[in-house]
C-alpha positions in Angstrom: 17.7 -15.8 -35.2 20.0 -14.8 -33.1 18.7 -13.3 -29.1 20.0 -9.7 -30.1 17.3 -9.8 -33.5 14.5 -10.5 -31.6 13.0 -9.7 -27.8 13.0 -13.0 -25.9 9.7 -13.9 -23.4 10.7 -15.3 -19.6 8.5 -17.5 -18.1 7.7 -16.3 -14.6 6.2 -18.9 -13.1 9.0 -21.1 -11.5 10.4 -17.9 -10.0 7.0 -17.1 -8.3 6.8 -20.7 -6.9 10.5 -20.4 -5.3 11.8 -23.2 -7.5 15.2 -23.0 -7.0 15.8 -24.7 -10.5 13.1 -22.9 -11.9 15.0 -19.4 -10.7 18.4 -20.2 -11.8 16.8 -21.3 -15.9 15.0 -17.8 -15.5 17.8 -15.4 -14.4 19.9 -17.9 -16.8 17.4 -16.1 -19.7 17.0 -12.8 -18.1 21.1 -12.2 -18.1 21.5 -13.2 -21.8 18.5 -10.7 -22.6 19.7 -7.7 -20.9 23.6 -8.0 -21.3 22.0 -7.9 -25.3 19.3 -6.1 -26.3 18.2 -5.1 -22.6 14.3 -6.1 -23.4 12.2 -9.2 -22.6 8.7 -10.1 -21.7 7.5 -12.2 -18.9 4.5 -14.4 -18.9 3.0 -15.6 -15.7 3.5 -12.8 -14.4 1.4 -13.2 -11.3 -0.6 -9.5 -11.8 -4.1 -10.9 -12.1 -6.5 -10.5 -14.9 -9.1 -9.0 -13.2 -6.8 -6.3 -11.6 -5.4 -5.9 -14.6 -8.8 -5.3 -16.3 -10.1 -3.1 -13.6 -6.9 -0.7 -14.0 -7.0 -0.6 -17.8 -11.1 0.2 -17.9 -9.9 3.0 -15.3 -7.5 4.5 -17.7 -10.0 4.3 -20.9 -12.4 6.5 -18.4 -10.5 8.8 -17.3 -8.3 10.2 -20.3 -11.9 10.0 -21.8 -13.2 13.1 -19.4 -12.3 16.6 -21.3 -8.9 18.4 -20.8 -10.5 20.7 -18.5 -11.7 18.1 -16.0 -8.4 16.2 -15.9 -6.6 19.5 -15.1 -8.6 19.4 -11.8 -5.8 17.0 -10.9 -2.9 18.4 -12.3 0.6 17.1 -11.9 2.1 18.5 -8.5 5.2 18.9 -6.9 5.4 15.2 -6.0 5.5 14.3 -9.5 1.2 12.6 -9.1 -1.6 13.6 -11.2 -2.6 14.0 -14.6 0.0 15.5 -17.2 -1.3 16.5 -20.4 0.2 17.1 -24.0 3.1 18.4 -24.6 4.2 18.3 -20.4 7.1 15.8 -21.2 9.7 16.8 -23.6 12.3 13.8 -23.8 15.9 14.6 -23.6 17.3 15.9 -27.5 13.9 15.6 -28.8 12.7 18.5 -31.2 9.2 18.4 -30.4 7.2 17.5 -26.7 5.6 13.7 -26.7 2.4 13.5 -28.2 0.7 11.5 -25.2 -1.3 12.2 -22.2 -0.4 10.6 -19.2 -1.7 10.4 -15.3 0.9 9.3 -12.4 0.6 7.9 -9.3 3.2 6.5 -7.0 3.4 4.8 -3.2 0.2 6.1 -1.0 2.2 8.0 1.8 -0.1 9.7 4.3 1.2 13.4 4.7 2.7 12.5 8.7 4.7 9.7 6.9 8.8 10.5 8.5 9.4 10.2 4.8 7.2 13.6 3.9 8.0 15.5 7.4 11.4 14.9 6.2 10.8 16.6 3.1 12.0 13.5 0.5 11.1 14.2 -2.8 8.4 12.5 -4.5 6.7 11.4 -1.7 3.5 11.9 -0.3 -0.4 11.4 -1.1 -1.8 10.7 -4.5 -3.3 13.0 -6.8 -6.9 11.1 -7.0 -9.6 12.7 -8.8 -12.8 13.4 -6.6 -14.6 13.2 -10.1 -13.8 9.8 -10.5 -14.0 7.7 -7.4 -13.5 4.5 -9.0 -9.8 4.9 -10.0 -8.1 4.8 -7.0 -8.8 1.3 -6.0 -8.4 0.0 -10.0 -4.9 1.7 -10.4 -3.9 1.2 -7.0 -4.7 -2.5 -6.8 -2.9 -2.5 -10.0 0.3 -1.1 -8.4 0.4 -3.4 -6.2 0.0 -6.5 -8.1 2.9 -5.5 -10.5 4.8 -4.3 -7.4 5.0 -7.4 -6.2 5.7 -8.9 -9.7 8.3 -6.6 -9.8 9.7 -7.9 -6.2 10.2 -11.6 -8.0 11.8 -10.1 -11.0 15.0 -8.7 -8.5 15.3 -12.2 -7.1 15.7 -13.3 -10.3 18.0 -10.2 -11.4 19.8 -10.9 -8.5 20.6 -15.0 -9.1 21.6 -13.5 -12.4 24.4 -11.5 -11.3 25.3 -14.5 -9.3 24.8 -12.0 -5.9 21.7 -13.1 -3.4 18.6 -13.3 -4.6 17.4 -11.2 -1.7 19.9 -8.5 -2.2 17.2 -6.2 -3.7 15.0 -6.5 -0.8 16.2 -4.3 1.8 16.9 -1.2 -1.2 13.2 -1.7 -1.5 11.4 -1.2 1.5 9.5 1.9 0.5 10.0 1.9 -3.0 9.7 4.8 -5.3 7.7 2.4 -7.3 5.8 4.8 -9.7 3.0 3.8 -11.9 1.5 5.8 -14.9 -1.4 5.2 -17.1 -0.6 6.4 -20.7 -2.8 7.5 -23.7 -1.7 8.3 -27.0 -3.8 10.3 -29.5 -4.0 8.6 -33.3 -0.6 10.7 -35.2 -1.9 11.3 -38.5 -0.2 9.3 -40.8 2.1 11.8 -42.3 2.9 13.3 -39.0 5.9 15.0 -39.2 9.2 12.3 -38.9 10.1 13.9 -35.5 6.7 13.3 -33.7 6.7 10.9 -31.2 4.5 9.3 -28.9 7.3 8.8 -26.5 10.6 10.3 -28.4 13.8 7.8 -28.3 14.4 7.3 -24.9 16.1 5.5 -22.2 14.3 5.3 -18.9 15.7 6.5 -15.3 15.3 4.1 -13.0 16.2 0.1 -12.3 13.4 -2.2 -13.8 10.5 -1.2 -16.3 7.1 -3.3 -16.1 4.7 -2.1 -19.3 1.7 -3.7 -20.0 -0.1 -2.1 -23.9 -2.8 -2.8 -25.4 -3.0 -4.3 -29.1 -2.3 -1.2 -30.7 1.0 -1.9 -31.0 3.6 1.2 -31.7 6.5 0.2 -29.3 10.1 -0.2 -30.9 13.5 -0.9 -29.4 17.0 -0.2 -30.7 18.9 -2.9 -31.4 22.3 -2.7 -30.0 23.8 -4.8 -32.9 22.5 -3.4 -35.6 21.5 -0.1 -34.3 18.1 -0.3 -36.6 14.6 0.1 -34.9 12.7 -3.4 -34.2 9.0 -3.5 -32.6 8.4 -5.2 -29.4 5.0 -6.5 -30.8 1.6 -7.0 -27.8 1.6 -10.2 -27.1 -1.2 -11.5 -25.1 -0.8 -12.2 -21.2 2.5 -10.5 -21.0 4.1 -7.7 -19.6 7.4 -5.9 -21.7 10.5 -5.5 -18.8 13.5 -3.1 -19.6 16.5 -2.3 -18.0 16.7 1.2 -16.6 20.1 3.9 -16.7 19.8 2.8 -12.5 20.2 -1.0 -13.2 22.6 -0.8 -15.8 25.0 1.7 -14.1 24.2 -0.3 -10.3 25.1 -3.3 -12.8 28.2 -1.6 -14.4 27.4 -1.5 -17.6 26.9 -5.2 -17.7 23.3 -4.9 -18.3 21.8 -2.4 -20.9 19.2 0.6 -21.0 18.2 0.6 -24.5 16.9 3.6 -26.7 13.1 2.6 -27.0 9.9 5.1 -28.6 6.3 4.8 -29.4 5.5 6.2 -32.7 1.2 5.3 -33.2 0.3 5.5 -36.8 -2.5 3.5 -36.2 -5.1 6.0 -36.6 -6.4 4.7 -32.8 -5.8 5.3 -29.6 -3.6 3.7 -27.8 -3.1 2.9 -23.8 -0.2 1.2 -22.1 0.5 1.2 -18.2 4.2 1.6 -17.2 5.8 1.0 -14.1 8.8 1.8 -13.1 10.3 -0.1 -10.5 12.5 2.1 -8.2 14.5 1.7 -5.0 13.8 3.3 -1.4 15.0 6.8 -1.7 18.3 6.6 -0.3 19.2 3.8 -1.5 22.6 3.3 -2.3 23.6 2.3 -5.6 27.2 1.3 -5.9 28.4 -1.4 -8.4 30.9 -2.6 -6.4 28.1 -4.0 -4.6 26.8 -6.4 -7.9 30.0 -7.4 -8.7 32.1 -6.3 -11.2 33.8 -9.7 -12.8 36.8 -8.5 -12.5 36.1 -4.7 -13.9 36.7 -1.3 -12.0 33.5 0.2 -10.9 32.6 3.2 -13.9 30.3 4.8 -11.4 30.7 6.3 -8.3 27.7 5.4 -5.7 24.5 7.3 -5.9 21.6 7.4 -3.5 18.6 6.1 -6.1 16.1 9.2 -5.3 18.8 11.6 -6.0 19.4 10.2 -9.8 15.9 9.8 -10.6 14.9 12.9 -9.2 17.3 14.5 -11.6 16.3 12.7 -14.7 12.3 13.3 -14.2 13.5 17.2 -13.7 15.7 17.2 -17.2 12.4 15.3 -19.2 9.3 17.1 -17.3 8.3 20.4 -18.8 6.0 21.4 -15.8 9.1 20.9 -13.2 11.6 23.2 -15.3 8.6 25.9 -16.0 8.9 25.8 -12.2 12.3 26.0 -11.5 12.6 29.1 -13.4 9.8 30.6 -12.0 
């Protein structure tokens, strides 16, 4: 089977270790997956199990509380808080995602320069008062995959044969955000355009999803253009390039069309992160090398594009901007 039939799994732990061999056989794997099929798993992640555990028993309590409680923290302005059916509508879908999800993103106290300023997105989180407990689970969570995520770059990096600190310095207060995601059972003759997440790519540079064993995850494959699943498999995390890697990595890497369709008549939770740049961070692909290429994009500060795709997909920010 060739790599492009099936999503390969990257072995983490050599990279956390700073084995310099160990680095160059992981970003050696992590190139060949994401100039193909732009998907791969990672075991030994270095996110541990317990954190994990904590975050994921915070998410079955709290999507478990009724609609009205949840709405007590209500997404805001800074994109935090609980969204609830039918708040995300993904871009040419017919019908809203049939999911429930609740956001957080990097604990900025309201004096931060970063919120005086005015950046977008930033600020405190959206915690519920009727649920003490999740704050430290999901934030502890954050943090571990944060700094999973951190490891991935250097790897990313030595893959594009640039310095495998080059990501550092973009990422010095990320825009890391982190959402906790539950998807109602679809009846099984569910109309063919419901989705739990409609076909999609996603905004930003790297992707970090753990899901349970529900299953219901499906990629695109770029050489057959037919729909193969990116199955749970246990002690991994699922990584994707993002629409900000790809075009930072002109082109070279892929964002691939992905969904979550959950026939399974159960629930089903995942926990995605996406793993975003400082703010103004700027993203030019000049700056990754272009093996010989001319650049496709022009530079982009990194808030700036991802603020624009959350306000195309987020049906709570466009009810606002028209009033």
């Amino acid at each position: 089977m060739s790599l492009a039939s099936h999503i390969p799994v990257v072995d983490m732990a050599a990279v956390r270790a700073h084995d310099t061999v160990g680095l160059r056989e992981a970003a050696a794997a992590i190139r060949d997956a994401c100039t193909s099929i732009g998907f791969f798993y990672v075991s030994n992640h270095g996110v541990p199990s317990d954190v994990l555990d904590s975050a994921v028993k915070g998410a079955s309590e709290f999507f478990a509380h009724p609609p009205e409680v949840k709405r007590r923290v209500a997404v805001n302005h800074r994109h935090r808080g609980f969204n609830a059916l039918g708040d995300a509508v993904m871009y040419q879908a017919t019908k809203p995602d049939y999911k429930e999800f609740f956001s957080i993103g990097l604990e900025l106290p309201e004096d931060d320069p970063s919120v005086l300023a005015g950046e977008a997105l930033r600020g405190p989180n959206n915690w519920p008062d009727f649920m003490p407990s999740l704050r430290p689970a999901l934030y502890g969570y954050y943090e571990a995959v944060g700094a999973c995520g951190a490891d991935l770059l250097r790897a990313v990096a030595v893959s594009l044969d640039i310095d495998e600190a080059f990501f550092a310095d973009k990422y010095t207060k990320r825009m890391q955000r982190t959402q906790m995601v539950y998807y109602p059972p679809q009846a099984p003759k569910s109309d063919a355009d419901q989705f739990g997440v409609a076909p999609h790519t996603d905004y930003g540079c790297i992707t970090l999803l753990w899901q349970d064993n529900i299953g219901g995850l499906q990629v695109k494959e770029l050489a057959t253009g037919s729909w193969i699943d990116a199955p749970p498999i246990p002690g991994t995390l699922v990584v994707n390039v993002g629409d900000l890697l790809a075009r930072w990595s002109n082109d070279r890497f892929r964002s691939t069309l992905h969904r979550v369709i959950n026939r399974s008549g159960k629930e089903r939770y995942s926990i995605a992160t996406f793993y975003d740049p400082t703010y103004g961070a700027r993203v030019d692909p000049r700056d990754l090398g272009l093996d010989g290429a001319p650049p496709l994009y022009v530079p982009v500060a990194a808030g700036d594009y991802i603020l624009g795709r959350i306000n195309d997909s987020m049906g709570y920010r466009k009810k606002r901007a028209n009033g």
